[in-house]
N, C-alpha and C positions, 0 to 999 in steps of 0.2 A: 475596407478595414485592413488591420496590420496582422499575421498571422506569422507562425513557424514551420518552416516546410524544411525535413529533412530530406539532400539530393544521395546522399552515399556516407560512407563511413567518413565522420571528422565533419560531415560539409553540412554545418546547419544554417540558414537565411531565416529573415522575416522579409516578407513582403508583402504587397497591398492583393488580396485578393478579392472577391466579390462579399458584399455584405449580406449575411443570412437574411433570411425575410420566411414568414410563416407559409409553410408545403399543406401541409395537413391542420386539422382543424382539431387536433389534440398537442399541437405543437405548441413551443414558445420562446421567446428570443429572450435571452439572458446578457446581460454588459459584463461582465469577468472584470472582477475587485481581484481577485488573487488568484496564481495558478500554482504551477513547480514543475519541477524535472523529476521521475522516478526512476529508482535506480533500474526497471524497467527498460527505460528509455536507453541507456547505455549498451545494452545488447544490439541494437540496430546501430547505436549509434559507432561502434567498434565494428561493424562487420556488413552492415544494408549495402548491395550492390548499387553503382550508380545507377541512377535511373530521372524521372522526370519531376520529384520531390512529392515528398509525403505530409498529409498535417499531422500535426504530433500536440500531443497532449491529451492527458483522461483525468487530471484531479483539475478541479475549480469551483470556486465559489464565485457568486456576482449577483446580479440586482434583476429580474424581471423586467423588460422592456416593454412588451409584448405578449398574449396569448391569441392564442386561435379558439373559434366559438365554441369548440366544446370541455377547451378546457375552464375548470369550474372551483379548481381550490388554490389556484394563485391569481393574483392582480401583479396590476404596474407596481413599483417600489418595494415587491418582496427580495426580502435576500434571502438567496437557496446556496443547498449544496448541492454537488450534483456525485451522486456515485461512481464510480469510474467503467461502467458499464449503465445504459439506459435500457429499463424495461415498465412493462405498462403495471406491476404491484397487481395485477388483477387475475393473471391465468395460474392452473393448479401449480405451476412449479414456485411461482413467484412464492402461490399461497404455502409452499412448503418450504419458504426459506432460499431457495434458491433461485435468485432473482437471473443469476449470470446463466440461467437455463431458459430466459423468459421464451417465450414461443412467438411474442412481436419483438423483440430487443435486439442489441446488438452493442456497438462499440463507438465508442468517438473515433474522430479522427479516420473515418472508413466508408465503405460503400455512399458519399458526398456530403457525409455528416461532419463538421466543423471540428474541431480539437480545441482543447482547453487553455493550448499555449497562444491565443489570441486575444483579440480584444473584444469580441463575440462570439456568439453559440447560439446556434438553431437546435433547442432539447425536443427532439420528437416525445412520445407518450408523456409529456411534460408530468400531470399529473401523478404520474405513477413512479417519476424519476426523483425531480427532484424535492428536498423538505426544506422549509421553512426557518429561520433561522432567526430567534427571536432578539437579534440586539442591531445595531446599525453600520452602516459599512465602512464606518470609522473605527468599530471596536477593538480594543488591544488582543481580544479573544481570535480576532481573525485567522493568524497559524495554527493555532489549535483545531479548532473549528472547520480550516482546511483539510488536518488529518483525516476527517470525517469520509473526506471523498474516496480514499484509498488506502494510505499508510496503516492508519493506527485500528483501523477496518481487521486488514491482512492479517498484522501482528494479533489480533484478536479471534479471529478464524480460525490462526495457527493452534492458540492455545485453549479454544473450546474443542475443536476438532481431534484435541491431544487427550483431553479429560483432565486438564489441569485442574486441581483443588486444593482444599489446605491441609490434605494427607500425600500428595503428589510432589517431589520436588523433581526440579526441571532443569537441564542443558538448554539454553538458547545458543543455535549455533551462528553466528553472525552480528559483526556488530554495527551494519549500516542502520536505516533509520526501521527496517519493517524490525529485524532484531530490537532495538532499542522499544516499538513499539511489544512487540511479544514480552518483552521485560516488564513493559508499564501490562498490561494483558493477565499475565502470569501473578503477577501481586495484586492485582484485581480478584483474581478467582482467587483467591487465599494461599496460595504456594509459597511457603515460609523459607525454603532452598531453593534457591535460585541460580545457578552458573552459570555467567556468562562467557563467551568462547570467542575472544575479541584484540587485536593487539594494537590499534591506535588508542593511546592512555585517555583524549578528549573525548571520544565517543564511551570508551568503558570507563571514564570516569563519568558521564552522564547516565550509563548504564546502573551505575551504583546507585542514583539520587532518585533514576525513576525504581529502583527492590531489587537490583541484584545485588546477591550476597557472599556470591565469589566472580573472581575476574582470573579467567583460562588465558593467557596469550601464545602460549605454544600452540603448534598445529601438527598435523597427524598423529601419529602412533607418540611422538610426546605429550600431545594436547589430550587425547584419548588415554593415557597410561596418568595424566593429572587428575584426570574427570574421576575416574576410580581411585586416586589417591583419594581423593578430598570425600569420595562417598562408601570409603571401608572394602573397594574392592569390585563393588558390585554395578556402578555407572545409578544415571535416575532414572524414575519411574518413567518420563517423558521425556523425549527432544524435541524442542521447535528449531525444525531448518527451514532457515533465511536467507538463503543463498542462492541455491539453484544448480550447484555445478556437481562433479561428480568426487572430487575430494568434502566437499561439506558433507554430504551422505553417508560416504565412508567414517568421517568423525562420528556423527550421527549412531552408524551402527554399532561402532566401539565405545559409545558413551551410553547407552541404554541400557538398562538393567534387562537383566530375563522376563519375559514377559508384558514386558514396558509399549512404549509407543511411541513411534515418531512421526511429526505432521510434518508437511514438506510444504511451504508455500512461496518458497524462493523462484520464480522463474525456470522452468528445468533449463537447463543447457545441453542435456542428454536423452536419449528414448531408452534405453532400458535403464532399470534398478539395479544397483551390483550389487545384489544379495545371493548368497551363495547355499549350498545345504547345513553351513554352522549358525548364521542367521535362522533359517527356516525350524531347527533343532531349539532357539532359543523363545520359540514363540513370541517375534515379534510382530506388529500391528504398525503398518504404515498406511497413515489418512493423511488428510487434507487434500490440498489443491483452493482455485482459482478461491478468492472470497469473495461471497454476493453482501458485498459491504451496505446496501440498502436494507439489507433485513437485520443490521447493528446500529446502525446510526439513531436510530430513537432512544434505544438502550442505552449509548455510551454518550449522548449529548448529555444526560444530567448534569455527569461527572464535569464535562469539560464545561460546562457553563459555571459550575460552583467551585469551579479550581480544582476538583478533587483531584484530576490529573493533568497533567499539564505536555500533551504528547508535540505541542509546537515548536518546543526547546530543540528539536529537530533538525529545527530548519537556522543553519549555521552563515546563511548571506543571502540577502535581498537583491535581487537586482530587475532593473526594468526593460520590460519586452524588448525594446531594442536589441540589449547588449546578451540574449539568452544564448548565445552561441559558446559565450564567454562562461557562461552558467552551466553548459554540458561539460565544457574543457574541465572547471574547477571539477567537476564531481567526478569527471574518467579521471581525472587525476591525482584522485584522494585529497585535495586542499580543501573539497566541501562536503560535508555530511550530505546536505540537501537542499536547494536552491530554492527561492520564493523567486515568483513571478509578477511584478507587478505593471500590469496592461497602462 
């Protein structure tokens, strides 16, 4: 089969590499209908030493092939999603919501397990990975419904883990697609202020459509001195940071009111917090991290099956497995929000 193997910074390939086939007898072979490039991916893909090429990819959706004997709640012809971490849904951490701590689990694309930027997928703990998706693998729902695997996950994690509600109003610091997702997230829990902190007009004008209710394009100590213009002085209750690096943070901190919270689920770029003893003085509360997006996915398909939100708007160009090299360029390059994959 045809897959994507990152070699170094800039140097992505497809090429034919061996076709998955069932290891274990909770496994299951999946055919990938749809994948994508996460802004994730860009971090390697700006800086990964050369080396002998890596598989890449952790969002996709596709069709069941294949099971192994004991897996027992999919057949041939289901269409799954697959979260972008696989765990067995059965041991205590799973049972507590956190899936990305499972105690068999682990990651795509790693220790001989397949990546999602292909034309197949060996899903170990199949059962406990992937769900069920109840339309057909023609449906117009398909980007949305890819969300599922990662994006609009993340952006959701940001803003439970923040305590976003409808007495809560929120800074979202970023306006790639996990941001755009935290906006649709944030107006889901009821959050009637919403700031978004963003300066490409396409993405913060889709940021508007999915409940933001102001649009920041300045950054640093201006971006931060507008956040307190616009909320009397004092920053919001909540930041979801969407970025990862150590100037979003810093916005972050000068955007949150006293007492407030900020969720970080941007990718770090950094090992420590630059929080200092004027932070520490203001009691602030920084959560999040990594999202076990399997323990949301049943929650937020309602919505995306009956339109109620529409987080696939996302995804700003299609292009097919071939030409994915072309699909990393667009998106290091700001010409793409977020690339669709199609095997």
């Amino acid at each position: 089969m045809r897959a994507t193997l990152m070699y170094g910074a800039g140097d992505v390939r497809v090429e034919t590499v061996p076709d998955p086939k069932i290891q274990l007898p909770t496994d299951a072979i999946v055919r990938v209908v749809a994948a994508c490039v996460c802004g994730s991916d860009l971090w390697p893909y700006a800086s990964l030493p050369a080396g002998n090429g890596q598989r890449m990819g952790h969002e996709f959706l596709g069709v069941v092939e294949d099971t192994g004997t004991d897996v027992s709640g999919l057949r041939r012809g289901d269409l799954v999603v697959a979260p972008f971490v696989w765990s067995d849904n059965t041991c205590d951490f799973c049972g507590e919501g956190l899936h990305t701590s499972c105690r068999h689990g682990g990651m795509w694309a790693r220790d001989g397990i397949d990546g999602g930027q292909g034309e197949a997928v060996r899903v170990p703990q199949a059962d406990g990975t992937l769900v069920k998706l109840p339309v057909a693998e023609d449906s117009a729902l398909l980007p949305s419904l890819l969300t599922l695997s990662d994006v609009l996950c993340t952006g959701y994690h940001c803003a439970v883990t923040a305590g976003v509600n409808e007495r809560t109003t929120v800074t979202v610091v970023g306006d790639g697609a996990v941001g755009l997702s935290a906006v649709i997230s944030a107006k889901r829990l009821g959050a009637e202020r919403i700031i978004l902190m963003g300066r490409h007009q396409a993405r913060t004008d889709l940021g508007r459509e999915f409940g933001a209710t102001d649009v920041v394009a300045e950054r640093g100590e201006e971006g931060i001195e507008k956040v307190r213009e616009l909320t009397g002085g004092d920053g919001t209750h909540t930041v979801l940071e969407c970025v990862g690096t150590v100037p979003s943070f810093e916005m972050s901190l000068g955007a949150v009111r006293a007492g407030g919270t900020i969720s970080r689920v941007g990718a770090p770029q950094y090992s420590e917090i630059p929080m200092d003893f004027t932070g520490f003085m203001r009691n602030i509360t920084i959560t999040g991290g990594v999202a076990p997006a399997r323990a949301y996915i049943e929650e937020l398909l309602p919505d995306v099956l009956d339109g109620t939100i529409q987080p696939g708007k996302v995804f700003d160009r299609t292009i097919a497995l071939d030409d994915v090299a072309d699909g990393y360029r667009a998106m290091a390059d700001r010409q793409a929000l977020k690339v669709l994959v199609t095997p």
